[in-house]
N, C-alpha and C positions, 0 to 999 in steps of 0.2 A: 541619045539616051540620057536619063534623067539623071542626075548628079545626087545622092542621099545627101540629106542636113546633117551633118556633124555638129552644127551650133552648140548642141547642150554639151555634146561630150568637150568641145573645145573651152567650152564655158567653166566646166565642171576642170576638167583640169587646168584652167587658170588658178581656181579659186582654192585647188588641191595645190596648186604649186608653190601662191602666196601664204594659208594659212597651214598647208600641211593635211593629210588626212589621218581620221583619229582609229589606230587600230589596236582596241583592247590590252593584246597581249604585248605589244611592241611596248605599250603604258606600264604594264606591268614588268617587264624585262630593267625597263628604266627604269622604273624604283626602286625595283632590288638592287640594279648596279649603283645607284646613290647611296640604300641601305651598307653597301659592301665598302663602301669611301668611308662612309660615317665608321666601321667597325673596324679600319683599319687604320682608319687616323687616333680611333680610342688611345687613351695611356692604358686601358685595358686589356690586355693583349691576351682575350680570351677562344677568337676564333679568327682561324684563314679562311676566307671565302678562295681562296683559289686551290685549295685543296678538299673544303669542304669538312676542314678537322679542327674539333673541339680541342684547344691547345693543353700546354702544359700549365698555364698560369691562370686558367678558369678549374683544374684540381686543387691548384694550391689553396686559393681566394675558397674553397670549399671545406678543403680538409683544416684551413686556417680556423674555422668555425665550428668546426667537427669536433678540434680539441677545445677550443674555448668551453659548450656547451657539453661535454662529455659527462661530468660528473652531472649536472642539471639533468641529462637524459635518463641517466642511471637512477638519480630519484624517484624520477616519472615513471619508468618505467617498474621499478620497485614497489614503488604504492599499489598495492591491491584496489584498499578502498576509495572508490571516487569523492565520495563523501566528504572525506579528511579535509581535501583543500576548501571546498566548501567554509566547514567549520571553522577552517584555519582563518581565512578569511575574515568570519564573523567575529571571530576571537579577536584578531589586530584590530578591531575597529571599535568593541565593545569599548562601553568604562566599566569602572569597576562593580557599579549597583548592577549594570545588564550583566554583570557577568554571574553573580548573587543570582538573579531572578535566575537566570539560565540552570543553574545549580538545583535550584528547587523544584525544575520542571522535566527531570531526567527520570527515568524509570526508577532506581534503585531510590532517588528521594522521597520519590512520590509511595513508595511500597511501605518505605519506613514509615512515614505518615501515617499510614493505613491502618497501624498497627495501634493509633492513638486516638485516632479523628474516624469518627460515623461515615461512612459512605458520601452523602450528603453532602456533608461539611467539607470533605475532603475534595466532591468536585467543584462546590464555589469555590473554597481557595484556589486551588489551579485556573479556574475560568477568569480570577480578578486578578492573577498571575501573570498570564498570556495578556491580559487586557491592557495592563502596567506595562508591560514589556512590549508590545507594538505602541504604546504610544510615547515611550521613552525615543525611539528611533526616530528623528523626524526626516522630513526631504532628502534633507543635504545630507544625513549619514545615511539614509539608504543608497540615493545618487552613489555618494564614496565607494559603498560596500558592492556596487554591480559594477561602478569602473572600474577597480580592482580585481573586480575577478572577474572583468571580462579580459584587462591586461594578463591576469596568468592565464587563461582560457590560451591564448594568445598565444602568449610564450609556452607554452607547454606541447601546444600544438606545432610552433620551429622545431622545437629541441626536439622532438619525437619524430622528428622529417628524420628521410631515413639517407641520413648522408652515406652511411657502409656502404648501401647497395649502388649510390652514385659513383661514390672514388673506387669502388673496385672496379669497376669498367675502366679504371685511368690505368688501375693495379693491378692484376688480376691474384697478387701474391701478399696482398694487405689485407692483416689481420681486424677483427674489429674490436677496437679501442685501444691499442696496442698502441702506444705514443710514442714508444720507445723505437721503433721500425720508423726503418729511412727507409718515406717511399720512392721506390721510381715509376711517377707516371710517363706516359709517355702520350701524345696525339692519339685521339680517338675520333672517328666517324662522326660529326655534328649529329646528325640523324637519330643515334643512339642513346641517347640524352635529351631529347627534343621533351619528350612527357616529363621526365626528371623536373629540366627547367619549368615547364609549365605550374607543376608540382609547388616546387621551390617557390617559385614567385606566390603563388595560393597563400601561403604560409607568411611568407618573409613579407611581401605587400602590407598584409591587412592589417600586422601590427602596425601602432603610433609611435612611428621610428622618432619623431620629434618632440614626444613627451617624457617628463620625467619618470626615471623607473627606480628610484630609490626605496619608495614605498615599499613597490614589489618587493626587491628583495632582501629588503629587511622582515618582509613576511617571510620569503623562504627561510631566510636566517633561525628566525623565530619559530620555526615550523621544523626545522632540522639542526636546528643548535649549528649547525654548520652551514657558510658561505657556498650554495651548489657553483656559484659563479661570483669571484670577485666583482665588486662595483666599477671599478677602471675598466677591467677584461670586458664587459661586459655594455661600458660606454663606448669603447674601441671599435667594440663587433658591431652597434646601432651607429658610429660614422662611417663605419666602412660599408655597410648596407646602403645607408643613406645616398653615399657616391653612385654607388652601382644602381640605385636606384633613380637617381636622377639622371644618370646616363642613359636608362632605358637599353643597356646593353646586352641586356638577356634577350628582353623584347627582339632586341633586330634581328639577334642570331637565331630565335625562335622563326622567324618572317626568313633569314634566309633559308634556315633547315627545310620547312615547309615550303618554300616559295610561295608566302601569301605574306603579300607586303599591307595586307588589309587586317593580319591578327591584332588583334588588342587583350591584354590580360585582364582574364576576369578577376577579380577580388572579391571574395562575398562580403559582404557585412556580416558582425557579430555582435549584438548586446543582449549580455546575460542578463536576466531578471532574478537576481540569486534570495533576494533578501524576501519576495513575495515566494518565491516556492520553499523557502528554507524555514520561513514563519508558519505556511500551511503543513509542513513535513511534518516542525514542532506539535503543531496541534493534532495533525493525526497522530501521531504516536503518544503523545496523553490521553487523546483520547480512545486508544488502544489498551494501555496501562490502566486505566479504572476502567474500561472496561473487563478486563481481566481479571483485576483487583476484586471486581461486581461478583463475578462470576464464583471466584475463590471463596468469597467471604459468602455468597450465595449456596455454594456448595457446602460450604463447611458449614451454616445452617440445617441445610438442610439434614443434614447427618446428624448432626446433634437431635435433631427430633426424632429420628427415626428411630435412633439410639435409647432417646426418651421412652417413646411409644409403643416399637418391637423389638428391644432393647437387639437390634443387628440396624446393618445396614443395608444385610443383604435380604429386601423383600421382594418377592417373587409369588404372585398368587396369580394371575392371568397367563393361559398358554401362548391366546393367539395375537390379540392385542398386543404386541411386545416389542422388544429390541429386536427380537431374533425376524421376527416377521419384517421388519424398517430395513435393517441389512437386505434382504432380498428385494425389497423394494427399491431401495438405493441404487443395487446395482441396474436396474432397471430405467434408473431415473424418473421415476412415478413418482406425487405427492405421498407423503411417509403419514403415518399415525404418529399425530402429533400430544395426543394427552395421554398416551401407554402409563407413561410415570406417574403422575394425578390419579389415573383411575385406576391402578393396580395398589394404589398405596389407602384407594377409597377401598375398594376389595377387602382387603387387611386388614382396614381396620374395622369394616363390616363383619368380618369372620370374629377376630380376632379379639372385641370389644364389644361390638354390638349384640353379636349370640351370647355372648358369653356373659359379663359384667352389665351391661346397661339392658340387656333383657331380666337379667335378677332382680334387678333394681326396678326397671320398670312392672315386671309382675307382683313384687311384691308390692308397691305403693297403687298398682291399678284392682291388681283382684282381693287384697286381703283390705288396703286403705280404706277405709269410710269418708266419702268426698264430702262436703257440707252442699256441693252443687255439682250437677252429671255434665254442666256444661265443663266447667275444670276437668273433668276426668276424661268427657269427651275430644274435647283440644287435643291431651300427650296422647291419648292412645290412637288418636288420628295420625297421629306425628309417627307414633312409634310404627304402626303400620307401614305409613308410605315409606319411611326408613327400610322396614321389611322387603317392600316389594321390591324397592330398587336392587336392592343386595340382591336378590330373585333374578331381576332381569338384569344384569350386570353378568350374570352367569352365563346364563341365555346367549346374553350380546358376545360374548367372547367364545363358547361352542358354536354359535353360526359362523364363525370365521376359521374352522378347520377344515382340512382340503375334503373330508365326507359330507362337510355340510355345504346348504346352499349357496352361502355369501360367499364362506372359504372356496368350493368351487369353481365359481364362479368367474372370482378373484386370478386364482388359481389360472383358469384356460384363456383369461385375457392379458395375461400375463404372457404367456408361449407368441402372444402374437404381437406383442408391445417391438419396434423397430421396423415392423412393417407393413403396419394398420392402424391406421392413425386414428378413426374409430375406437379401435379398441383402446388406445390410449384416451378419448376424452369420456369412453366410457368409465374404462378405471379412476380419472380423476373427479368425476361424479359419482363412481360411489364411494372412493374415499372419501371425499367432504361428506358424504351421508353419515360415514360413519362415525370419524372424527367429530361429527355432530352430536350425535345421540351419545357417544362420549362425553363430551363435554356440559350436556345434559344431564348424563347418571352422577357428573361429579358435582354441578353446579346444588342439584337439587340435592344431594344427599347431604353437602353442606348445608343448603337452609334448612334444611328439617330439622338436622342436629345441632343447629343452632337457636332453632325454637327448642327441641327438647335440650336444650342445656340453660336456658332462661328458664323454662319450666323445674327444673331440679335447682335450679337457684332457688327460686321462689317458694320452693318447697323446704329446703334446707332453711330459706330465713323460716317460713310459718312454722314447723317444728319448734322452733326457738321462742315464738309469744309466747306469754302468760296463759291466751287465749288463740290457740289455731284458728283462721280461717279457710283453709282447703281442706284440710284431714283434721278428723275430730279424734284419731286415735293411734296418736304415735304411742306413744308407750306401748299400747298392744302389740304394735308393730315388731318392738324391740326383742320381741321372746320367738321370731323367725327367725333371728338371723344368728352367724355368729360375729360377725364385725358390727361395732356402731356406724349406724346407718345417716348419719353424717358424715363420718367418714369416706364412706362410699361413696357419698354424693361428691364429697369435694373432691376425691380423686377422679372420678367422671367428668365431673364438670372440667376438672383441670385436663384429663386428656382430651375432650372434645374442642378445647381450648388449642393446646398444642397442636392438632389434626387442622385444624382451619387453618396455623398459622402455615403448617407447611403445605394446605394444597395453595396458599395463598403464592408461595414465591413460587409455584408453576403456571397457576393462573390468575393474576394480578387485578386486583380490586381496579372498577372501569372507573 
């Protein structure tokens, strides 16, 4: 019988015998027991691998840093505003002219300003302001001003590690921040602390243990009139770090806790870009402030005319066109009616001037005047007309939009279905723009016409005044209809149609 080839196997275990075979975990067993040589020969005497307990002297080496950093955490954690440091930041770095500009570009400067200087005026200066002021900053003091506060970013980030929640696992009878209590730690589980450490090193790593930090914190000094951490205390605790850090003695203990002789500590990188988002901050917030500013000084115009014109402020002659109608829309989240204001204050003064005062005036200089030419008389009473109709259909336009009529209706039952018909939704926002259209038609055009008829009562008011009239051959006539002189008249028309344009102007702004 035939004998089987063992060759390969004898072959294969020669070659097993000389160089050994390679089996994973047997690899991995031997590195942690080299890892557990390395942490035991440490001057560190922070963990027994033969018991698997975080000792007594990886507490101390914790809580030693715990009080160092105590008052510094208490700041941190104290500050509400993120902000603060920020500024604090910019502030140590400025001189004294950026500190000037900075001054000028604050809200409550900028307000006082406002109070002296034209709108206008007021935003070039700011704009040549902000201009001065990023180009006084060059390279190297922005460079300065993001290493800076990427270093407190840093440190703020240690000190706010949360040692309590570490050392009580040594204590379970340790108060927090209590310096005054003798702790007694005692061995604790490796295991139980394994995230802690990972934590720790996050923080502690990614600071520049080997750069100067006197800068820093002479900014905190500078920022809180008080030392959060002496400069010694605080050398002491970045060489003591430093040791531990190049011992990589956390690291092992990490690698034996987990039995992965393969971990490596991540460290993220951090560079803060303070000085570009702190520049853009400034200028939105100026340009928030006049716009405000805009708005106030806008408003308070416009009041003032109103005041002028219908001697209130509270004018109201449109039902449906309105605020009250926009609220409901709002809640709905539909396009709103956007010239309610404009055309309700054209309304007004349609009612309120137009029938009343510039229809006297204009009847008496078109039916009783003696024109020198029908084309002159034909012009205003064209004018005066289309003026008429609009007032008409303005009326018109604002009763089609109650829930009896068609538009309002309408309006109305696509409304009940807005959230869950999206149809109905691009219906409604088609015919709002219809509407808000023909709005801003009743306003546009009611302004030029009465802007023509207010050229026309100019021009009247001067021919009154020749030796020899050219439009009307018989003012004096005229004078025994009235009871006010009728220049008089004129110029106060002419002045209100005057103030009326200026105010539809800041609703609807000259293109």
């Amino acid at each position: 019988m035939a004998q089987p080839d063992n060759s390969g196997n004898f072959f294969q275990r020669l070659i097993s015998a000389i160089l050994g075979s390679f089996d994973p975990e047997a690899e991995k067993k031997r590195i942690l027991r080299s890892i557990a040589k390395e942490v035991n020969k440490s001057k560190f005497k922070f963990y027994k691998h033969s018991s698997g307990d975080a000792q007594v002297g990886l507490a101390k080496f914790f809580y030693e840093i715990y009080k160092n950093i105590g008052a510094a955490q208490v700041m941190f954690e104290s500050t509400q505003n993120p902000n603060a440091f920020k500024h604090a930041v910019i502030d140590f770095v400025m001189s004294e002219k950026q500190r000037e500009l900075i001054e000028f570009l604050n809200e409550q400067a900028i307000v006082a300003l406002a109070q002296t200087m034209p709108p206008n005026e007021l935003k070039k200066k700011t704009q040549t302001d902000l201009e001065t002021l990023s180009q006084e900053f060059d390279i190297q003091k922005i460079q300065k001003i993001d290493a800076l506060y990427t270093k407190l970013m840093l440190f703020q980030s240690f000190c706010t590690f949360d040692f309590y929640f570490l050392l009580k696992k040594f204590d379970s009878s340790l108060m927090e921040r209590d310096f005054n209590y003798m702790p007694r730690f005692e061995p604790i589980r490796g295991e139980y602390i394994t995230d802690d450490l990972k934590d720790f090193i996050a923080v502690a790593w990614a600071m520049p243990l080997n750069e100067d930090w006197s800068e820093m914190l002479a900014l905190l000094r500078n920022l809180k009139g008080i030392e959060p951490i002496a400069a010694n205390t605080w050398n002491k605790t970045i060489q003591r770090l430093r040791q531990v850090q190049n011992s990589q003695i956390l690291e092992k203990i990490i690698q034996l806790t987990t039995s992965d002789p393969n971990y490596q500590a991540f460290i993220p990188s951090r560079q803060e870009r303070l000085f570009e988002s702190y520049l853009d901050g400034l200028k939105k917030e100026v340009q928030e402030t006049l716009v405000k500013i805009e708005k106030e000084v806008t408003s308070s115009r416009a009041d003032n005319l109103l005041k002028n014109i219908f001697g209130t402020t509270a004018v109201i002659r449109l039902k449906h066109y309105s605020e009250t109608t926009n609220l409901s829309l709002e809640k709905k989240r539909v396009p709103l009616f956007k010239y309610h204001q404009p055309l309700n204050y054209t309304k007004a003064f349609l009612l309120d001037y137009f029938k009343k005062n510039i229809r006297e005036f204009s009847d008496l200089v078109l039916v009783r005047g003696k024109w020198v030419t029908a084309v002159l008389s034909g012009q205003m009473s064209e004018v005066y007309q289309n003026i008429a109709e609009i007032s008409d259909q303005i009326t018109e336009f604002d009763e089609a939009l109650s829930d009896e009529a068609a538009v309002g209706q309408k309006l109305k039952n696509l409304l009940l279905r807005v959230g869950r018909d999206r149809e109905a939704e691009r219906i409604i926002a088609s015919l709002i723009k219809d509407t808000n259209d023909k709005a801003l038609f009743y306003i546009t055009s009611t302004a030029q016409n009465l802007i023509a008829l207010a050229k026309t009562i100019k021009s009247l008011l001067e021919d009154r005044e020749k030796p020899e009239p050219q439009m009307l051959i018989n003012w004096k006539e005229l004078d025994k209809f009235v009871d006010h002189p009728i220049r008089d008249t004129g110029v106060e028309i002419y002045k209100m149609i005057h103030q009326f344009i200026q105010l539809i102007q800041i609703y609807i702004p000259k293109k």
